[in-house]
NUSE-516948 format. One record per residue (C-alpha): y, z, x; residue in one letter. Coordinates in pm, 1 decimal, decimal comma. Example, Ala and Ser with C-alpha at 12.3 -4.5 7.8 and 13.67 -1.06 7.14 Angstrom:
<rs>
[[-450,0; 780,0; 1230,0]; A]
[[-106,0; 714,0; 1367,0]; S]
</rs>
This chain:
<rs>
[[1112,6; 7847,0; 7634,8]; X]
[[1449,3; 7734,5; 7768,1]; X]
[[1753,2; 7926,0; 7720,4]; X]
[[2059,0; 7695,4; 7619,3]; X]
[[2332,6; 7816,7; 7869,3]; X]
[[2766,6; 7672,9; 7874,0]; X]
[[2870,4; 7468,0; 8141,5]; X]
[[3031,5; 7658,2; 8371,3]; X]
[[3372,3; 7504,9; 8327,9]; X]
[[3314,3; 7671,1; 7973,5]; X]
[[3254,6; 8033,9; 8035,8]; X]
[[3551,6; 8230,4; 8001,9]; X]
[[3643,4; 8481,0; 8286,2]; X]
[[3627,8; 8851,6; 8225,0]; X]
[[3928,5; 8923,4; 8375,6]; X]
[[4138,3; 8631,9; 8291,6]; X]
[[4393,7; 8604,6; 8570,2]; X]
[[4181,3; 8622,7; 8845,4]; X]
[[4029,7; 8287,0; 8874,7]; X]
[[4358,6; 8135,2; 8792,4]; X]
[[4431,3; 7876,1; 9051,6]; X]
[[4750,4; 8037,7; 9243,8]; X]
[[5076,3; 8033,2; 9127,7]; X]
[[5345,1; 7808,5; 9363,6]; X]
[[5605,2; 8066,4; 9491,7]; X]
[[5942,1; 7987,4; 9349,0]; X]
[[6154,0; 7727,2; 9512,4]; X]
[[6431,0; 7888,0; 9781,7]; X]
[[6750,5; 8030,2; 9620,0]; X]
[[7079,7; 7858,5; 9672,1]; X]
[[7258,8; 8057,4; 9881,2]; X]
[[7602,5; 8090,2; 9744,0]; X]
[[7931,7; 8065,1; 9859,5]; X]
[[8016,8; 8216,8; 10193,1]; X]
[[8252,6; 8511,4; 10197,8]; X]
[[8532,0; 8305,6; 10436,6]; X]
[[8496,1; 8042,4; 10167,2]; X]
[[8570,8; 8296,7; 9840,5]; X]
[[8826,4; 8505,3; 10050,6]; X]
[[8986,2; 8150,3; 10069,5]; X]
[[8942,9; 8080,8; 9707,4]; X]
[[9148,2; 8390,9; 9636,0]; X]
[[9386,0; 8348,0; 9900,7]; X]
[[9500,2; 8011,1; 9742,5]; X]
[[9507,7; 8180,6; 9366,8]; X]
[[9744,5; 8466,1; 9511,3]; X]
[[9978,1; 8172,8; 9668,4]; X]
[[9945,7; 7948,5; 9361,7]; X]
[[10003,1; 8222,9; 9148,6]; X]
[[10284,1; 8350,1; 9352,1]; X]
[[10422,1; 7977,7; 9330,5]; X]
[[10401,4; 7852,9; 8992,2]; X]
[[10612,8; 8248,3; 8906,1]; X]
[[10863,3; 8115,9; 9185,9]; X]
[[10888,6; 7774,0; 8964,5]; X]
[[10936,2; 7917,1; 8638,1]; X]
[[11166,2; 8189,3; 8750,2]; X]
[[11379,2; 7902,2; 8929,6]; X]
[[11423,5; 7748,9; 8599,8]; X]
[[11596,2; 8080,0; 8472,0]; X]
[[11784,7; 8049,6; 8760,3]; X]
[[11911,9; 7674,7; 8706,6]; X]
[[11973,5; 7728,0; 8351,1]; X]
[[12199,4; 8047,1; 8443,4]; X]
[[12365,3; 7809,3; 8742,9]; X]
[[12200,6; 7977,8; 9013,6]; X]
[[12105,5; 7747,0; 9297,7]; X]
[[11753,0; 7919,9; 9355,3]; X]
[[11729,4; 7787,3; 9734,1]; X]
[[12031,3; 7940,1; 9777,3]; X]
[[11890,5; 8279,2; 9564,0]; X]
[[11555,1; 8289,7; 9686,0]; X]
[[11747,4; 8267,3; 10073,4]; X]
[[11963,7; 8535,4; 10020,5]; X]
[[11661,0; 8735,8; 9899,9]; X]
[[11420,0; 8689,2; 10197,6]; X]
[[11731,2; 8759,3; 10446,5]; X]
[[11842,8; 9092,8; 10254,0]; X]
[[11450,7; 9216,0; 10295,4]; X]
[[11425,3; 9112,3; 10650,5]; X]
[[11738,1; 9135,2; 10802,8]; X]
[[11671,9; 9506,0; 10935,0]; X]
[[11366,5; 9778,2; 10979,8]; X]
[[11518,4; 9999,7; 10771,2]; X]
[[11494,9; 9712,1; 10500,2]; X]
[[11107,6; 9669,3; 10586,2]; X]
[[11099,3; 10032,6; 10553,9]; X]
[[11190,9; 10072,5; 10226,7]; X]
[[10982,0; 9816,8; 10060,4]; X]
[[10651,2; 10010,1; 10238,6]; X]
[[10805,5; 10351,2; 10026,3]; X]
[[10848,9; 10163,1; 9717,2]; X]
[[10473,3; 9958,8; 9786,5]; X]
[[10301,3; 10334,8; 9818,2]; X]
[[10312,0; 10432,9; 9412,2]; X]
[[10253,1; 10085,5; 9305,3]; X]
[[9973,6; 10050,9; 9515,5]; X]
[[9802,9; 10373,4; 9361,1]; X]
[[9918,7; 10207,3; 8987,2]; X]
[[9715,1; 9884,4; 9131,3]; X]
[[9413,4; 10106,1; 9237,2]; X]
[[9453,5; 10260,4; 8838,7]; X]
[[9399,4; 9929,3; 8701,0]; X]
[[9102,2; 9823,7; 8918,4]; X]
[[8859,2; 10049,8; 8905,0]; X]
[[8870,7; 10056,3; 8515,5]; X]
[[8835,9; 9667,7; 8521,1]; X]
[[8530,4; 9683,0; 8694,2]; X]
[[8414,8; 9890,4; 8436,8]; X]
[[8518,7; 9615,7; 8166,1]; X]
[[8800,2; 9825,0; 8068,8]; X]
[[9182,3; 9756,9; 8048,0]; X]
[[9413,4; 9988,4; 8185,1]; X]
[[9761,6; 9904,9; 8174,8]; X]
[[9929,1; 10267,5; 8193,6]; X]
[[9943,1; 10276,7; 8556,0]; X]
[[10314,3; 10345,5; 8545,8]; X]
[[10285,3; 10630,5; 8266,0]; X]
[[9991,5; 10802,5; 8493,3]; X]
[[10245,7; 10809,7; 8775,0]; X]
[[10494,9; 10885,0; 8620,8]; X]
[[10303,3; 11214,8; 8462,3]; X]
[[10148,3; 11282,4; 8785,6]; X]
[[10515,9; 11330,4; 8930,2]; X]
[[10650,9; 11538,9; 8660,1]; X]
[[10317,0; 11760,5; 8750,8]; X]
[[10378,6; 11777,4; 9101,5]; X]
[[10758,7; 11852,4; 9052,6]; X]
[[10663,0; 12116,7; 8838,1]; X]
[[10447,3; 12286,0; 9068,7]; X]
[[10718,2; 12245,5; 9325,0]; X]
[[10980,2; 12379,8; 9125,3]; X]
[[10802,5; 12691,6; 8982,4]; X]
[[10629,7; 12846,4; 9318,3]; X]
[[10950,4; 12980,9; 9487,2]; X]
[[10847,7; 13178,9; 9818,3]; X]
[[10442,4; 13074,9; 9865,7]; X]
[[10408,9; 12886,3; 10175,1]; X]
[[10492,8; 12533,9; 10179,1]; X]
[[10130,9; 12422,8; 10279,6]; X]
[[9981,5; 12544,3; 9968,7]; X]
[[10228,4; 12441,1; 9760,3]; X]
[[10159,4; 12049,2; 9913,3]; X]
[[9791,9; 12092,2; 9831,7]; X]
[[9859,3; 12213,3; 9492,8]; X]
[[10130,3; 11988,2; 9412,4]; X]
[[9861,3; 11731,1; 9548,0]; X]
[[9644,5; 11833,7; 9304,3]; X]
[[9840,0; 11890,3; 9008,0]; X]
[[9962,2; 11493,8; 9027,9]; X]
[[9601,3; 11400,6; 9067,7]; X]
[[9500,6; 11631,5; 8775,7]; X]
[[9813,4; 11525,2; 8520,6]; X]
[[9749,4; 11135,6; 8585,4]; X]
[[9324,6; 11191,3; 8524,9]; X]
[[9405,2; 11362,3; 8232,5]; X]
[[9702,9; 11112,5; 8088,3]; X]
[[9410,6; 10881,6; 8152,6]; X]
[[9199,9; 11030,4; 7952,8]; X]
[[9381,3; 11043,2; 7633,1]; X]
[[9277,9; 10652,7; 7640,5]; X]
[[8917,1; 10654,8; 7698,6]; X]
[[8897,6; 10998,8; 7459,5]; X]
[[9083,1; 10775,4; 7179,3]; X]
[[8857,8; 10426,2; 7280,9]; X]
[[8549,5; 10659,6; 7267,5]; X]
[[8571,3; 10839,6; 6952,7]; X]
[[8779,6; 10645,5; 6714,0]; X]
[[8729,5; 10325,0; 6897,4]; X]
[[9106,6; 10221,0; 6954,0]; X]
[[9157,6; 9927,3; 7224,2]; X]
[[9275,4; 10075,6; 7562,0]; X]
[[9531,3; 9803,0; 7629,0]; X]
[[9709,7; 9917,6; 7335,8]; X]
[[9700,6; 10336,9; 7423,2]; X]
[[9721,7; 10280,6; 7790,8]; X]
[[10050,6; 10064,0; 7718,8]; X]
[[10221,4; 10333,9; 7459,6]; X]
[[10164,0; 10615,7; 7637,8]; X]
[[10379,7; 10422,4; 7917,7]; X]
[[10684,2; 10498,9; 7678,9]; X]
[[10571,0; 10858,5; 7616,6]; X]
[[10524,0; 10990,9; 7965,5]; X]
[[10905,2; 10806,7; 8014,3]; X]
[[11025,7; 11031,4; 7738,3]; X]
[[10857,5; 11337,6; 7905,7]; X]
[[11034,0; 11256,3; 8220,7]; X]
[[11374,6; 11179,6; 8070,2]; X]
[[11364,9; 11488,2; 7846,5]; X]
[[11296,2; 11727,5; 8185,3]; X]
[[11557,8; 11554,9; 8387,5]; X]
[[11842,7; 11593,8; 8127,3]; X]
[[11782,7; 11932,5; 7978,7]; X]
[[11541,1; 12185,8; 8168,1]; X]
[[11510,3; 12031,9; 8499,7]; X]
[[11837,6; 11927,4; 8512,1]; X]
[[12007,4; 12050,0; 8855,0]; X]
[[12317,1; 12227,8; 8734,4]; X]
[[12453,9; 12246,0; 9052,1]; X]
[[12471,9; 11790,4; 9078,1]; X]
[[12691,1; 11543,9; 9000,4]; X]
[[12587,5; 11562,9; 8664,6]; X]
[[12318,8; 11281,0; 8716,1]; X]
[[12021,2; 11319,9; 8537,1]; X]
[[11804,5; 11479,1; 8817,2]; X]
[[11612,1; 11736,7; 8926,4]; X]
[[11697,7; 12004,8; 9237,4]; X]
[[11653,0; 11810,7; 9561,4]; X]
[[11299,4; 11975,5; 9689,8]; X]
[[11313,2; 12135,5; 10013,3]; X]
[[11216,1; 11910,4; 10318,4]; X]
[[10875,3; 12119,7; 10369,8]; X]
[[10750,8; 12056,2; 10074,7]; X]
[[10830,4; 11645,7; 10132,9]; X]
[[10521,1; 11449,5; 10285,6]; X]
[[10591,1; 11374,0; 10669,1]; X]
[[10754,4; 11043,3; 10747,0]; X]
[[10669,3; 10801,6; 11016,9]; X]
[[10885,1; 10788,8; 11320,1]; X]
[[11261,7; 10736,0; 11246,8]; X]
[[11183,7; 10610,3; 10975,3]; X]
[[11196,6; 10712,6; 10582,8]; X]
[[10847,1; 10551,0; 10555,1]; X]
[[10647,4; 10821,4; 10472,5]; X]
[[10197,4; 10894,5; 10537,3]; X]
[[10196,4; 10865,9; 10199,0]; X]
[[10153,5; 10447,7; 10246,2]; X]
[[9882,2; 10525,0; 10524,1]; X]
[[9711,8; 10726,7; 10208,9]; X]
[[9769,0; 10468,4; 10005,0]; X]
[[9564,2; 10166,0; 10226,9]; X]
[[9310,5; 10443,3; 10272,2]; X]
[[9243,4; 10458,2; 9928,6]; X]
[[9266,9; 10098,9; 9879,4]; X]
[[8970,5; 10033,9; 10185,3]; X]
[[8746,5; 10309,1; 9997,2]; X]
[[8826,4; 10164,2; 9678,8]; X]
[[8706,3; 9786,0; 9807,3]; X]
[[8442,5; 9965,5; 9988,6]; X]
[[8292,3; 10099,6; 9640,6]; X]
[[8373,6; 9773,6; 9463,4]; X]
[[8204,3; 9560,4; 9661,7]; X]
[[7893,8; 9761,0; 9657,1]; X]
[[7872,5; 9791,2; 9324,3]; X]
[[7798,1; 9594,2; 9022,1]; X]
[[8002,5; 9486,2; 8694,6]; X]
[[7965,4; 9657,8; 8383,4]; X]
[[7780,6; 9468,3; 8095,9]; X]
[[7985,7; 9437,7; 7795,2]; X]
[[7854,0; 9410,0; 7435,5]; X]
</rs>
């Protein structure tokens, strides 16, 4: 008796997979764009961006009957005309630099942080503090603590805008941005009543801290280490950016 048997093209494998003919290995990648050619991109953003402000803020300047030529001329020589100049737009680049670094990190993150200037602001008014309250303890410590007190103040101003974002879900822009005005209250309220130094001109300042409690300066110069901290920071923070990936958003 003959047993009726499948073609063979019929019989189904046991483990299905494995006499599957192979699979093609997916085509190359596209390599993308080089990193000369995207530092390039950016490089002509900054100077388009840079130009098209220039153009709109010459049309303020025309409408007011400013020649801006003759403005923007005047402006380059008063910046350049001396070191000391140069200097003093390094001492003024040092805070905003930090704000910068403030504003980056959270956007990596998908977040929007635009109380840079209140965080400073609060981390001053804790490092004055600290300053101002430790009469007689060596001036070392009180560097590292006023150090530490600016760093903990700004965190913490910080933090009143993810707190709010997390819990009742208020948009960061919007706390980040008010609390600007707040920590300028706090500062103006200190300089004009408690902090006030009664022995001024009667400006609205504090006492003039002692020059050992002042971060070290650079040469001749008024350009303090604190712009050499600054680009550190800045390096580390690129370091960590670039090494790391977006946030997905919802």
């Amino acid at each position: 008796m003959t047993v009726p048997t499948a073609p063979a093209d019929a019989i189904t494998p046991a483990y299905p997979g494995l006499d599957d003919p192979p699979v093609p290995a997916p085509p190359d990648e596209v390599e993308g764009p080089s990193w000369f050619f995207r530092s390039g991109n950016s490089v002509l953003r900054f100077l388009l961006a840079l130009a098209v402000a220039a153009a709109i803020f010459s049309v303020f300047m025309i409408v007011k009957g400013v020649n801006p030529i003759t403005a923007y001329g005047d402006m380059i020589h008063s910046i350049f005309r001396s070191p000391k100049q140069i200097g003093e737009i390094f001492i003024r680049a040092t805070p905003i630099m930090l704000a910068g670094l403030a504003v980056a990190i959270p956007a990596r993150a998908g977040l929007i942080n635009v109380g840079g200037e209140g965080q400073l602001i609060v981390g001053g008014i804790a490092a004055a503090g600290v300053a101002l309250n430790t009469p007689g303890m060596s001036a070392g410590l009180v560097v590292v603590l006023m150090v530490l007190a600016a760093i903990a103040a700004g965190a913490a101003w910080a933090a009143i805008a993810a707190v709010l974002r997390m819990w009742v879900d208020i948009n960061e822009a919007v706390t980040t941005l008010l609390l600007n005005y707040i920590a300028l209250d706090l500062l103006g309220f200190l300089i004009y009543d408690p902090w006030k130094d009664a022995n001024g001109s009667g400006q609205p300042t504090t006492p003039p801290l002692a020059s050992a409690l002042r971060l070290p300066v650079i040469g001749d110069s008024r350009v303090h280490i604190g712009i050499l901290i600054s680009v550190g920071l800045a390096l580390v923070c690129w370091v960590c950016l670039l090494y790391t990936s977006p946030s997905p958003r919802d």
